[in-house]
N, C-alpha and C positions, 0 to 999 in steps of 0.2 A: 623581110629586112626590118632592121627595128625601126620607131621613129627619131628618137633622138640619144646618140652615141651614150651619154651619160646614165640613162635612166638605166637601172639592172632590174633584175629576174626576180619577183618574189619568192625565197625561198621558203621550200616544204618546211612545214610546223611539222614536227610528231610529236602523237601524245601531248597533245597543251590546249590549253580553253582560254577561248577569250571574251569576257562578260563587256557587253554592250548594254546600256540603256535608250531608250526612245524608240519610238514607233512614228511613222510621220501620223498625221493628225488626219489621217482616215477614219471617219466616223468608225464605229463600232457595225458591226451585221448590216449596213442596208442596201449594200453595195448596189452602185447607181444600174448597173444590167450587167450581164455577167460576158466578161471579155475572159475569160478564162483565168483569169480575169482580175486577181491583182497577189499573184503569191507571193508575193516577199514584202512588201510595202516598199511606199513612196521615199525613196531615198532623200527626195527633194522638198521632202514634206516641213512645216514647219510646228512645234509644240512637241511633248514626251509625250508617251502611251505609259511610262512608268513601269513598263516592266524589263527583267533583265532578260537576255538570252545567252546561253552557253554555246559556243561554237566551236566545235573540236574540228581541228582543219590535219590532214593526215595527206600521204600519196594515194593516187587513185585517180579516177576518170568520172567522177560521178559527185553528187552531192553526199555528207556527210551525216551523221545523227548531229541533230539541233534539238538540246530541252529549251522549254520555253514556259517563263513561271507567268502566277494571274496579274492583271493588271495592278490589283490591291486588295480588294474588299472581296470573297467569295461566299455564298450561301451553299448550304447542305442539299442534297436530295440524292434521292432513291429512284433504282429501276425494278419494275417485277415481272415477273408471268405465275403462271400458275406452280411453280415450282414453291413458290413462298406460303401456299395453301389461303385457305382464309385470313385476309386481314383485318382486323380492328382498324380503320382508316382516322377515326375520331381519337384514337389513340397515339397512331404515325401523326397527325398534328398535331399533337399536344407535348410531343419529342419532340418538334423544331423543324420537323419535316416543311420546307414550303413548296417543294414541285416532285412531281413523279411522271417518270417515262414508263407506259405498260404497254407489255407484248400483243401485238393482235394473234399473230400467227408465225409460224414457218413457214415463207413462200405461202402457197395454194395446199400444201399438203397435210397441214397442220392446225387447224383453226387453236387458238388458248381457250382452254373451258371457262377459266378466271376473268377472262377480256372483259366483259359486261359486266360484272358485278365490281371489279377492282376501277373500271373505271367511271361507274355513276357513283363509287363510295367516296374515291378521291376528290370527287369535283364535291360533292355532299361535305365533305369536311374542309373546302376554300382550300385543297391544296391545288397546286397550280399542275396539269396534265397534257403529255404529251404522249402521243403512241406512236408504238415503235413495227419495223415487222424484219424478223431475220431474211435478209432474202437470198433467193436464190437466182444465180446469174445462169444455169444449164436453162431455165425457166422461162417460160413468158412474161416481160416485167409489167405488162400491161394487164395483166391479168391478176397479178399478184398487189400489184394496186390497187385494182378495182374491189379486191377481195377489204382491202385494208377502210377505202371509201366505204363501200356498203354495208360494213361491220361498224365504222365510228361515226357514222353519220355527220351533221353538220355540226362545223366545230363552234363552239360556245366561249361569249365574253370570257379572259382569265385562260383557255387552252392552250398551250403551248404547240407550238406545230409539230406536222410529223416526223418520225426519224428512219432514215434508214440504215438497216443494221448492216455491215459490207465486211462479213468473215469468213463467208459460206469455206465449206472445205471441198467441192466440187468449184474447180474453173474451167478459165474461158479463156481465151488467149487476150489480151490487155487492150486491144482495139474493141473486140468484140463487147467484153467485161463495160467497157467507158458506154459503149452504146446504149447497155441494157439498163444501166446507171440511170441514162442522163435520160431514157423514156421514163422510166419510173418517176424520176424527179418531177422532169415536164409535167405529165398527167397529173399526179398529185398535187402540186403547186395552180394548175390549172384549174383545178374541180375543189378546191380550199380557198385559194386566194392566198394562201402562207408559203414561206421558201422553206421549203424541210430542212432537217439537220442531216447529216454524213456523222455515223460511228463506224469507226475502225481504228485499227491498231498503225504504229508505224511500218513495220516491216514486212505488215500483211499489204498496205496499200502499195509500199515500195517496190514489194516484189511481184502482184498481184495484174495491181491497176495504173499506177505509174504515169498519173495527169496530172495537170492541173486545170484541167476544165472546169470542175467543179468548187473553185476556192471565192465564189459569191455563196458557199452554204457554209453554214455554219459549222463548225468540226468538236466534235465530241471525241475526246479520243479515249481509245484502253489505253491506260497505261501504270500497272502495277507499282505505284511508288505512293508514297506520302505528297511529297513535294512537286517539282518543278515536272512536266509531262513532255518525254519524246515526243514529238507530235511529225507526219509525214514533212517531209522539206519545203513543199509547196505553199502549204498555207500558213498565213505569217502570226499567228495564234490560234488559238483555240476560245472558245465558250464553253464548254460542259468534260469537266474529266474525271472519267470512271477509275476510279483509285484503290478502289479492292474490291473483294465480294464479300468483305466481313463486318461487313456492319451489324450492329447490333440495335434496334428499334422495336420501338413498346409498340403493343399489338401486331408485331410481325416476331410469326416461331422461328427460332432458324435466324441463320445468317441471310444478308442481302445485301447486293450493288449497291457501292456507294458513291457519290460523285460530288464531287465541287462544280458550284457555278462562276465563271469570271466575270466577277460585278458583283454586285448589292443589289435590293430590290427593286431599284427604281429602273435599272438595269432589265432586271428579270422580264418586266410587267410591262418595258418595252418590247418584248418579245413575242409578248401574249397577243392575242385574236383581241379586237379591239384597242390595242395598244396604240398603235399608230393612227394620231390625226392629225393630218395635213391642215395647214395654219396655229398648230397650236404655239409655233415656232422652235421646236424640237425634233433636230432631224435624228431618227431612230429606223430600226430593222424596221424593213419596207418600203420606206421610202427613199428618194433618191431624189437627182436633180432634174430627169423629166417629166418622173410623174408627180413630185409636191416640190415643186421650186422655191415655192413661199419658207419650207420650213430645210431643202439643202441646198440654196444657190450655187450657182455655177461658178467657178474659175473665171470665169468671165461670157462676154456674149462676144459674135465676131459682128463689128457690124456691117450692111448691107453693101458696101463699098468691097471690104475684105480686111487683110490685116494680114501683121506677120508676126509669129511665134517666137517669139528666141527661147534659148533654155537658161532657164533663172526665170521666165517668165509662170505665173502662176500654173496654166495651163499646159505646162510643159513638164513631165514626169519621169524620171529613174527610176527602175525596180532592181532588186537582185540587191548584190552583197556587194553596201559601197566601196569597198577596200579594192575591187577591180571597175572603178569607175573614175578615171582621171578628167579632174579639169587644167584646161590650159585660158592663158591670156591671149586668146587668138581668136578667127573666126568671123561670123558676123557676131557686128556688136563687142568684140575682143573679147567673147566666150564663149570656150565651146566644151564638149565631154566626150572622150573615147572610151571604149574598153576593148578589149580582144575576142577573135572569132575562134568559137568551139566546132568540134566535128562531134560537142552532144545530141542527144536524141530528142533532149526539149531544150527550151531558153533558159538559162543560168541569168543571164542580165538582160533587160530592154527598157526601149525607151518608147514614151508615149507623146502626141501632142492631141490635146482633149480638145472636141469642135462643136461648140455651141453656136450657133448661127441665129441673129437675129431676124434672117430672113429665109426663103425658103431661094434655093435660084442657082444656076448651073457657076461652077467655081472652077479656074486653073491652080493646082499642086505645082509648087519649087520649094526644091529644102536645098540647104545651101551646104555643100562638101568643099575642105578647106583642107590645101594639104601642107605638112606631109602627115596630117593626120586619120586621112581616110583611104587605108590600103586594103580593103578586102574588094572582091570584084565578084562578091556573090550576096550581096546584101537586098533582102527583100525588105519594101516598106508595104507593108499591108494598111490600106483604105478602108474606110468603113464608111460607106456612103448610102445613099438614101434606095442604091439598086441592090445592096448587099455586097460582099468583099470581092477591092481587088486588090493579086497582086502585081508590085511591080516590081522586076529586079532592076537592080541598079550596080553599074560596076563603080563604085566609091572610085577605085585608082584612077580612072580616068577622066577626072573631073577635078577642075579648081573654080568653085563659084554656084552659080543654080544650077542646079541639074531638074527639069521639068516631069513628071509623075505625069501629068494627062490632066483631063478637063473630068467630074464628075459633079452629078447633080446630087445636093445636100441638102433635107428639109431644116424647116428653124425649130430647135428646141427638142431634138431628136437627139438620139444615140451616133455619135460620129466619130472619127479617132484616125490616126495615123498612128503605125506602129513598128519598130525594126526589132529584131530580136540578134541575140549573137551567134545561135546554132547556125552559120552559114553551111557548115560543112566542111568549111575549111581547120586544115589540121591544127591544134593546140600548139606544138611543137614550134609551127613557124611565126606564132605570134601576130598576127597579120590587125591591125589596126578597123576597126569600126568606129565612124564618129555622128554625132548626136550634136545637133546648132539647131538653125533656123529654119521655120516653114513658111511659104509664104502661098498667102489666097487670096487671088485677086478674081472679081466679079467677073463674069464671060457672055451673059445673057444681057437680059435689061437692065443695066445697071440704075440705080437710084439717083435721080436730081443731087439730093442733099447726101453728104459724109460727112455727117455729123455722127461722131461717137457712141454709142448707145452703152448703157451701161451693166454691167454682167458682174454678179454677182457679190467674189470679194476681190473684185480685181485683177488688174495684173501688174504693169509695173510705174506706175504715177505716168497714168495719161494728163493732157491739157484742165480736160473734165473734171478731172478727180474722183475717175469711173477707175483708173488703171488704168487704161485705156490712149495708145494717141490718138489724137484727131488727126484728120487725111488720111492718105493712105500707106504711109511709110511702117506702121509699126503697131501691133496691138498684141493683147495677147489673147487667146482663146481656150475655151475648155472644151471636151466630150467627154458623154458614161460609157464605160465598157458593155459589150452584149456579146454577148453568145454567137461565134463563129456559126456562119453557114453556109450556104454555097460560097464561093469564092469563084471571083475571076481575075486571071492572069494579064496582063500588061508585062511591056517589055522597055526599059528605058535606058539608054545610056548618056549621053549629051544633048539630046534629042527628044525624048522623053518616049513614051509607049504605043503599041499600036493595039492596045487590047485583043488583044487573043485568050480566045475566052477556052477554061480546062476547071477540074475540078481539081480544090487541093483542100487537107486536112490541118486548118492552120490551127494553132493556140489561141485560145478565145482569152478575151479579159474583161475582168470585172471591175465594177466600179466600185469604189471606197465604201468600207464595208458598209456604210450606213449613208453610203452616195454624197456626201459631201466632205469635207474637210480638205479644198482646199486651200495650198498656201497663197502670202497673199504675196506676189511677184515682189512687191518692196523690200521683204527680207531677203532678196536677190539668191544666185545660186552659188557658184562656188564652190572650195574644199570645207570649207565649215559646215555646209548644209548637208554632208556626208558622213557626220554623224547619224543620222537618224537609223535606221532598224539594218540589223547582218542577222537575217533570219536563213539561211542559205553558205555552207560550207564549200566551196569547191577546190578539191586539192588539183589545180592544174597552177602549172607556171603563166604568171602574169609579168609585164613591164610595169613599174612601179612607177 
């Protein structure tokens, strides 16, 4: 049933582009821990990222091709293997060259004879180096790591992290594909200390692999053009695009890969092994709001009493393509935001509430459904709490006011998050209403003497304090970083709230802003204006306008 008589249908575009600017003001790479973790950007973000996106919106049941041009400023660089024979490296510098990706290997089957020489010459001439390894998913990924590990040994001041190559022409069915992916990454990331990059193509990932788990790494994409790069739908730009194979570079025979960087060098060199240091007050790839707070503050802190969330509030987050994100003057706080429920196979839109905790201490969950804007009765809010994920369904329809989530124990200054997405399952066709307000947390264990405010980050929405923050316990706003789904437990809630029943499920992780901070600061409130920010995400389904 729709919600309100007047609103119509958004009708199908064919064949048409529509150029967007801005990106919300998620850092660049360092996303705070990877929730699967932030593919479209922060709709509710505040500042430009500067670049534009093309969105071609068509019929269909699925997301659409989205190019997506650099931010502004890009640097040149080259990839090789042994195909390019001997390089002259002091040469490739003196072209302009300043970074290079080299092949270690094919999977385990293939070691590059050029590996070792191409890449003690590259670092010999201060170009900036990364390795790469084709892999293969039929293969052990652990093994095909380990090969890449004990070939490049320990990475050096200026190295750029590793990459993984994800083209192979032998596959794996797309669950399987995601698993061998994300050990590869794991280990690597592990045994370096750096978050590797992701190369692939659009149409290979689309049809292949088809997550978005992995959109806290950085994305390299192929993509044959000059200009603006297809890139998969998931992740909401790119860093490194491969743009031919026809370069032409002094002391390299032969053609060779050639790629733009997204940024300038100062950019770049944040990326490098040594790049990142916490206090320098530069939050950059790798760091994030738990682990250098100093250089990417939080949204805010929650403090030890609790606090309630509303959305406009810093710590409260839209992702996906704002143009199926309505706000209304209702709600708590008379604002709230709906979108509609898909029967897609991933999330098209979701909403986040970020959970920094000043204190470590067991916490009761209410988010507030307000109708008649909350009509689906399959809406999961996934937790992310200090035991690992739970979820809990919620039927929206049958609720006007708090509807209680459960009691869960939350450490202070940890990865925490509440999340709903709109793949309920429920059919396209009937339009059926999801809505996105308020969350509220109130202490459950030893509560604290004092509720005095504490102060978090860049705020939320002009506390007493002048933290953002209010004082007592009526109202705050809170932040958490995305992390990486894992076990997950079930909870059941309707008016009542859950009785944790505990099952395993494979939920969508989320990642934290790509360089773990930037966010907005609740002052600039939410609204239809703050919906300008990034339509990185086509989807041709009928929406209420």
């Amino acid at each position: 049933m729709p919600i309100i008589a007047a609103m119509v249908t958004l009708r199908t575009l064919l064949s048409s582009s529509l150029a967007l600017v801005g990106v919300a003001a998620l850092a660049p790479e360092a996303a705070a821990a990877p929730l699967a973790d932030r593919p479209f950007g922060n709709v509710l973000g505040d500042g430009l990222g500067g670049f534009s996106s093309e969105l071609a919106l068509g019929e269909g049941l699925g997301p659409q091709q989205a190019k997506v041009c650099a931010d502004g400023e890009t640097l040149f660089g080259i990839d090789v293997s042994y195909y390019q024979g001997d390089i002259d490296w002091q040469k490739v510098a003196g072209d302009g060259v300043k970074y290079a990706w080299i092949r270690v290997s094919h999977s385990t089957q293939f070691l590059d004879p050029k590996f070792q020489q191409n890449l003690a010459g590259a670092r010999a001439a201060g170009i900036h180096a990364g390795v790469y390894q084709y892999f293969e998913p039929t293969e052990d990924p652990i093994a095909q790591a380990n090969l890449l590990l004990d070939e490049l040994g320990p990475l050096e001041p200026g190295d750029l992290p590793p990459m993984i190559d994800v083209e192979a022409a032998d596959k794996v069915n797309k669950a399987a594909y995601a698993d061998a992916i994300r050990a590869w990454l794991d280990h690597v990331e592990a045994a370096t200390g750096a978050r590797p990059f992701i190369y692939t193509g659009y149409y290979y990932w689309k049809d292949y692999v088809g997550t978005d788990e992995f959109i806290d790494h950085p994305l390299w994409i192929a993509n044959y053009n000059p200009g603006c790069p297809l890139i998969p739908d998931y992740w909401p730009t790119w860093k490194a695009h491969q743009f031919c194979d026809c370069g032409s570079i002094a002391g390299i025979q032969g053609p060779v890969d050639s790629n733009n960087w997204n940024g300038d060098m100062a950019d770049l060199l944040d990326h490098t092994v040594g790049g990142a240091v916490c206090g320098d007050g530069k939050c950059v790839f790798g760091e994030d709001a738990v682990n250098c707070p100093a250089d990417c503050p939080p949204c805010g802190t929650i403090p030890p009493h609790g606090a309630t969330i509303d959305d406009g509030d810093a710590c409260a987050e839209l992702y996906g393509d704002p143009q199926y994100w309505r706000h209304e003057t209702a709600g708590h706080g008379d604002s709230l935001y709906w979108t509609n429920a898909t029967d897609f196979d991933t999330p098209s839109n979701y909403a986040v509430w970020r959970l920094f905790f000043a204190e470590s201490g067991l916490y009761s969950l209410a988010a507030w459904v307000e109708q008649p804007f909350g009509e689906s009765q399959a809406v999961r809010y996934v937790v992310r709490h200090a035991g690992g994920e739970t979820v809990v369904p919620v039927d929206q329809s049958s609720i006007d006011g708090w509807v209680d989530l459960g009691e869960f124990d939350f450490d202070a200054a940890a990865d925490h998050w509440v999340r709903i997405d709109d793949n309920t399952g429920e059919q396209n066709d009937l339009e059926i209403s999801i809505t996105f307000d308020a969350l509220e947390l109130t202490r459950v264990d030893d509560e604290p003497e004092s509720t005095t405010s504490t102060s978090g980050g860049s705020g939320g929405t002009g506390g007493t304090d002048g933290t953002g923050w209010t004082d007592g316990s009526d109202s705050a706003s809170a932040s958490a970083s995305g992390t990486d789904g894992g076990g997950s437990t079930t909870g059941v809630a309707g008016t009542s709230g859950g009785d944790g029943l505990t099952t395993t499920t494979d939920e969508p992780g989320l990642s934290g802003d790509e360089d773990g901070c930037g966010c907005r600061s609740a002052g600039s409130g939410g609204g239809a204006g703050a919906l300008l920010a990034l339509t990185l995400l086509a989807v041709g389904r009928r929406r209420r306008r």
